[in-house]
C-alpha positions as CSV (number, residue, x, y, z in Angstrom):
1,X,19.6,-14.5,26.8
2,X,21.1,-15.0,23.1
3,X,20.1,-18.0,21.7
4,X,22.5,-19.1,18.3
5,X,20.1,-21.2,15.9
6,X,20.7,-23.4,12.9
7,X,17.0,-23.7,11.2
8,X,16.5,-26.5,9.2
9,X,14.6,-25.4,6.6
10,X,13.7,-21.7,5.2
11,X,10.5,-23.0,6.9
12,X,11.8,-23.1,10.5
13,X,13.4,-20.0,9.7
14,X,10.5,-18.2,9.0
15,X,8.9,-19.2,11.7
16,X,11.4,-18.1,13.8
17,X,11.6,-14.5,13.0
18,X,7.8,-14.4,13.8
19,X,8.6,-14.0,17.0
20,X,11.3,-11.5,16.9
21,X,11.8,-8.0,15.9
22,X,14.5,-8.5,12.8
23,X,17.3,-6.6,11.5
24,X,15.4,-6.0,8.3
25,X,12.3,-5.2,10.1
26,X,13.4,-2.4,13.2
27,X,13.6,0.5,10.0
28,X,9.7,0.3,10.6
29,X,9.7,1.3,14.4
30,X,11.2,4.5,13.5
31,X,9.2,5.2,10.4
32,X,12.0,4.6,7.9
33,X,11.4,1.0,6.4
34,X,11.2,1.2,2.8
35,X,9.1,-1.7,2.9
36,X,6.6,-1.6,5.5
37,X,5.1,0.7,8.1
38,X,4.9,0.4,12.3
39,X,1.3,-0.3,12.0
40,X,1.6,-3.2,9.2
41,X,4.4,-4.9,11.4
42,X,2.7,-4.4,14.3
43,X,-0.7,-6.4,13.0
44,X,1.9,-9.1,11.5
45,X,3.4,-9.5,14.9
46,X,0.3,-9.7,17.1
47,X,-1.3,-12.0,14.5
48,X,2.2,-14.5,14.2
49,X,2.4,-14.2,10.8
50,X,5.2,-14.2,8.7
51,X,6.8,-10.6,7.8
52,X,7.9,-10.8,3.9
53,X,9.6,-8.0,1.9
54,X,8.6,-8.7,-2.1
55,X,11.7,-8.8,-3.6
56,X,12.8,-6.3,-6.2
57,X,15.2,-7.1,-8.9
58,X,18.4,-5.6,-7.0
59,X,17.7,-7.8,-3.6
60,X,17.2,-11.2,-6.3
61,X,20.3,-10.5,-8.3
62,X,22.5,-9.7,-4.8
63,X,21.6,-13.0,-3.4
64,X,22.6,-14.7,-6.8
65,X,25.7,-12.9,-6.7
66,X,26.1,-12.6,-3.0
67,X,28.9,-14.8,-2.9
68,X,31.0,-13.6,-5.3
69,X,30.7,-10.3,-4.3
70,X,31.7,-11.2,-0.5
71,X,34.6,-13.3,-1.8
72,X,35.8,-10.1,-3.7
73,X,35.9,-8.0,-1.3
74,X,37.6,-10.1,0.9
75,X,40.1,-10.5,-1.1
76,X,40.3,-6.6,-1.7
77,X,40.6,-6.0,2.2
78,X,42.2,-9.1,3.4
79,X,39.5,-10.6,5.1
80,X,38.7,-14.2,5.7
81,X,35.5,-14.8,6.2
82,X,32.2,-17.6,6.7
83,X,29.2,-17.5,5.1
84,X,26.9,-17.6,8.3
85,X,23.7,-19.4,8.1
86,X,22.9,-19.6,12.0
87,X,20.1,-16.9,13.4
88,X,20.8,-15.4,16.2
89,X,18.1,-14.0,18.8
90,X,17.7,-12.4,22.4
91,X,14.8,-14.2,24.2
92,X,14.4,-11.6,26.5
93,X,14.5,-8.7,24.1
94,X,12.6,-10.4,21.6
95,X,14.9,-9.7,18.4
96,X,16.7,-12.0,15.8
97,X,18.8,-11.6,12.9
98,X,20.2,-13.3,10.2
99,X,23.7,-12.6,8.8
100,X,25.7,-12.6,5.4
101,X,29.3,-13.0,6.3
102,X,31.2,-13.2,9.3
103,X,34.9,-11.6,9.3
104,X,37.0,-14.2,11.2
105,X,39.6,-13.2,13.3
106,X,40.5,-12.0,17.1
107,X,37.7,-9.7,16.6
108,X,34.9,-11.1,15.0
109,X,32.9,-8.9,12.3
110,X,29.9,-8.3,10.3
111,X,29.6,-7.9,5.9
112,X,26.9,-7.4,4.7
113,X,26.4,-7.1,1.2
114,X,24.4,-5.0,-0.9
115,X,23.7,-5.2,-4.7
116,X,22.5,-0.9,-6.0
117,X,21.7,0.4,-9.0
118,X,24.0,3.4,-10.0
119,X,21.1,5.7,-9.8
120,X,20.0,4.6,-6.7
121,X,23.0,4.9,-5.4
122,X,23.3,8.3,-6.7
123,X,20.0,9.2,-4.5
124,X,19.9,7.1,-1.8
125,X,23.7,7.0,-0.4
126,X,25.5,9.9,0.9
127,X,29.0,10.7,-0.4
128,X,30.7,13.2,2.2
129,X,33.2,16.1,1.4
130,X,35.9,13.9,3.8
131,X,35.3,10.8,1.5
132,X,33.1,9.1,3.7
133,X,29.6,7.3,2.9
134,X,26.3,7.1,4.8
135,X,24.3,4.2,3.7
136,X,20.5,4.9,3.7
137,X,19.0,5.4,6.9
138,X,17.4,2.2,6.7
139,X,20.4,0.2,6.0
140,X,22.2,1.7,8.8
141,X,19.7,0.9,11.4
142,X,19.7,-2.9,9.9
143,X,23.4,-2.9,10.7
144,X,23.1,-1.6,14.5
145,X,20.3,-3.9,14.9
146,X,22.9,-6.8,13.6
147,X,25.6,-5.4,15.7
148,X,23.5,-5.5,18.8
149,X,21.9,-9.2,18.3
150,X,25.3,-10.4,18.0
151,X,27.1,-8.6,20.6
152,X,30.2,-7.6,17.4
153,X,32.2,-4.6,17.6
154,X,32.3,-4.0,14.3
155,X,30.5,-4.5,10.6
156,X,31.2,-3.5,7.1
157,X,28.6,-2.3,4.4
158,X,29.6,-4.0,1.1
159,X,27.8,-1.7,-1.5
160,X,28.3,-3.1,-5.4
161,X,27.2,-0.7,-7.4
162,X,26.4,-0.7,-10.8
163,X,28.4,-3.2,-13.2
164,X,31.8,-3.5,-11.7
165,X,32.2,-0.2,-8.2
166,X,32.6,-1.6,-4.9
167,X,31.9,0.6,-2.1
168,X,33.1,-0.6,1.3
169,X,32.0,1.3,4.8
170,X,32.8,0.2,8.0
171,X,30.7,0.6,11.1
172,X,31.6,0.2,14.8
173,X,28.7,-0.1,17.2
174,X,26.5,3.3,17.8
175,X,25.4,3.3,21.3
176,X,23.2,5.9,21.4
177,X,21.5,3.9,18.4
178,X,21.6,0.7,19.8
179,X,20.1,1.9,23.3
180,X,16.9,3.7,20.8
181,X,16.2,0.3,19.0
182,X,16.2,-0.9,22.8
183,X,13.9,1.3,23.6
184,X,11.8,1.0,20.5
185,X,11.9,-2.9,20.7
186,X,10.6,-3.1,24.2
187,X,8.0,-0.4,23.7
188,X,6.4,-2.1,20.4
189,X,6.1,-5.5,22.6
190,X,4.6,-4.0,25.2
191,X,1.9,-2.4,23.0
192,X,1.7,-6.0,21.3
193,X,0.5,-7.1,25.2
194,X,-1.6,-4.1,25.6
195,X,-3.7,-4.8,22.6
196,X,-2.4,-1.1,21.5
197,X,-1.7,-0.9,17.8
198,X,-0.4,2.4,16.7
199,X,-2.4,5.2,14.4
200,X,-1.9,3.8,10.5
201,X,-0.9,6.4,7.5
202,X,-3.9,5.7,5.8
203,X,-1.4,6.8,2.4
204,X,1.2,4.2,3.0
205,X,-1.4,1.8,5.1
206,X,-4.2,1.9,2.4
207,X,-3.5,-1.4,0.8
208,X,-2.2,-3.3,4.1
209,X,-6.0,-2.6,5.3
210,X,-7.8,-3.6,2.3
211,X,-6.0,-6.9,3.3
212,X,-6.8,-6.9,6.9
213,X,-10.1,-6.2,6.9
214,X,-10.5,-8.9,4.0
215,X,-13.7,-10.6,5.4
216,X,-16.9,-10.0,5.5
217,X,-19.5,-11.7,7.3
218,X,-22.4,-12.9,5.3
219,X,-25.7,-11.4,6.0
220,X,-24.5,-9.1,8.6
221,X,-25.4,-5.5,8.4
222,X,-23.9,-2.3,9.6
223,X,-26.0,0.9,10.2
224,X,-24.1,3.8,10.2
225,X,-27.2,5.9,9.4
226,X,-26.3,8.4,12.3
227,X,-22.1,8.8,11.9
228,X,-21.5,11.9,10.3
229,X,-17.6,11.4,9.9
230,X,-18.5,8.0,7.8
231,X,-21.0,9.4,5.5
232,X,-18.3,12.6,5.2
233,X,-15.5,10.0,4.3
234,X,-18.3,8.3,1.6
235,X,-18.7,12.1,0.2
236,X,-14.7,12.8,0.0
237,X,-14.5,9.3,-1.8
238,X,-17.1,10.1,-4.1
239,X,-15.1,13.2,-4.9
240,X,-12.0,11.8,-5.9
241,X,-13.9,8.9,-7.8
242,X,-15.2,11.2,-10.2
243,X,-11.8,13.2,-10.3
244,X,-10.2,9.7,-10.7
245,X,-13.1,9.4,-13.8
246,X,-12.3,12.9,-15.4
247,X,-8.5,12.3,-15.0
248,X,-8.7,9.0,-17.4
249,X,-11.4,10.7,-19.8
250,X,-8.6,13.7,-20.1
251,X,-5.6,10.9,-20.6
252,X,-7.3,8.7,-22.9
253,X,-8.9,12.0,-25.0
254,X,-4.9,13.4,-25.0
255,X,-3.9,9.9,-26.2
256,X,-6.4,9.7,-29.0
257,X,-5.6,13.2,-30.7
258,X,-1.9,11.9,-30.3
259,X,-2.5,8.5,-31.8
260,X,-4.3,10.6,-34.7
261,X,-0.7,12.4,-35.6
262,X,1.4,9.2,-35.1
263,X,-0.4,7.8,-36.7
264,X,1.2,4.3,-38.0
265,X,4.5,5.0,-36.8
266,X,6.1,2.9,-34.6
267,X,8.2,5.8,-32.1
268,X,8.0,9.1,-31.9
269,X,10.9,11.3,-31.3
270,X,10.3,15.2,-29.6
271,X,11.8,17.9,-27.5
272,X,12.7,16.2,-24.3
273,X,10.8,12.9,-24.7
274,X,9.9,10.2,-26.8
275,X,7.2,8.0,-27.1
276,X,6.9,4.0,-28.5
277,X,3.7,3.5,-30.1
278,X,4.2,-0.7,-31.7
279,X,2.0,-3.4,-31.5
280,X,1.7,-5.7,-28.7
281,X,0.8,-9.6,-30.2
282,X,-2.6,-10.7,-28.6
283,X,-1.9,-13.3,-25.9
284,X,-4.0,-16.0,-24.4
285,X,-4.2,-16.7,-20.9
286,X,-5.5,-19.8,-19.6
287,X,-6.5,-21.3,-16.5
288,X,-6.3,-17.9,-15.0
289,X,-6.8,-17.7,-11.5
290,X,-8.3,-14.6,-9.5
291,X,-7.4,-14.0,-6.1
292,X,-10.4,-13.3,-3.8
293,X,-10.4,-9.9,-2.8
294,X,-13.1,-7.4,-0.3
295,X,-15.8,-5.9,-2.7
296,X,-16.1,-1.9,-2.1
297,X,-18.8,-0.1,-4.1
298,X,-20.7,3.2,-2.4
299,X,-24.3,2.8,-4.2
300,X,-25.2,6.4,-3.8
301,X,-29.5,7.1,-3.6
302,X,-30.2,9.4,-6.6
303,X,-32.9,12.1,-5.2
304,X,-35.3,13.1,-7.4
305,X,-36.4,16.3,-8.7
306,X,-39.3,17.5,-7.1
307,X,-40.2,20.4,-9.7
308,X,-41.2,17.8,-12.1
């Protein structure tokens, strides 16, 4: 049943989409989030906590400018429209959304606006032989997800790119697309009940990890004396530590016979490159605060030589 919501607060908000599967959040059921993976959102989910994407520089400056740009483009395409602050969810289905703009009119519509760097947009966005544009995969999804929660026909991609390029795509609902985040939706919760997260990428998942397996129990002792695979994994991460170690002896030994030519200059121009080599001012920090973090060291047994 959809359920149209007016938070309170960015507080009740939150806590809303806690319980829902979001428009900015399904990219991750299919392995295309930018942001997250299945297996972080899934721990997120089953433990209730709230799902936050760090913002980058291009998200904070489209929400200072969102408004503007909307208005724009409205004006450009003859749209009135409402800034919509309501959150819209399917109790059944367990998804939610939030919105940017509604279109008003006999048929009701979607904007969504976008703020992209020229060069992302130069690799990220598709620009078709027929004129056309496909949006990253991601930001598609979001906007079939939004489509669905709110039962629209239609929703346009508001792209400002760069300093002063709008692009404008319009997007009816995908069927086939909306019955897959169905399907995707449903199977996630049920693997939520069934106490069945899915297999991490231990590339992507690494740090996510480190931060879910943050506690440690004091005194508590784990023998792992007889698991091969573990003391394998110790081996391979011994390995790369002392790759890691010759890598930064290399770098900082290429950076000293460098520094030796420069010299005091302050840049340095070459074939294909350049390098700035100024002074940074010494700076004080005070009243710095460390965040507590799990303590991983491998103390490895040195064997001694027995021909001695």
């Amino acid at each position: 049943m959809k359920q149209i919501i007016n938070p309170a607060n960015e507080e009740a908000w939150l806590e809303l989409r806690t319980k829902d599967i979001t428009s900015s959040e399904v990219a991750a059921l299919f392995g295309i989030s930018p942001y997250m993976t299945k297996f972080e959102l899934w721990h997120r989910k089953k433990d209730g906590k709230v799902v936050t994407i760090e913002k980058n520089a291009d998200m904070v400056w489209g929400l200072r400018l969102q408004d503007s740009i909307a208005q724009g483009v409205a004006e450009d395409n003859n749209f009135v429209i409402r800034k919509m602050t309501e959150y819209i969810r399917d109790d059944e289905l367990k998804i939610g959304s939030s919105f940017d703009f509604e279109i008003c009119g006999e048929k009701k519509g979607i904007l969504e606006i976008k703020k992209v760097r020229g060069l992302i947009y130069k690799d990220q966005w598709l620009e078709n032989d027929d004129g056309t544009v496909e949006a990253p995969p991601h930001i598609e999804i979001q906007v079939q997800h939004q489509l669905m929660v709110s039962g629209y026909e239609y929703a346009y991609i508001a792209a400002f790119v760069g300093e002063n390029n709008v692009v404008v795509v319009r997007r009816e609902q995908d069927i086939a697309v909306i019955e897959a985040i169905r399907k995707r939706v449903h199977e996630f919760w049920v693997s939520i009940t069934d106490n069945k997260p899915p297999e991490p990428d231990f590339a992507q998942d690494a740090e996510f990890i480190s931060k879910l397996y943050g506690y440690a129990e004091i005194g508590k002792v784990l023998d792992a004396s007889n698991d091969k695979e573990f003391t394998e994994l110790a081996k391979e991460h011994k390995k790369f530590l002392e790759e890691e170690k010759a890598a930064n002896s290399g770098k900082q030994s290429c950076k000293a016979k460098m520094l030796i030519k420069i010299g005091d200059a302050e840049k340095v121009l070459c074939d294909g490159f350049s390098i700035t080599s100024g002074e940074c001012a010494p700076t004080r920090i005070e009243a710095y605060d460390r965040e507590g973090y799990r303590m991983f060291r491998i103390n490895w047994k040195k064997i001694k030589d027995k021909t001695k």
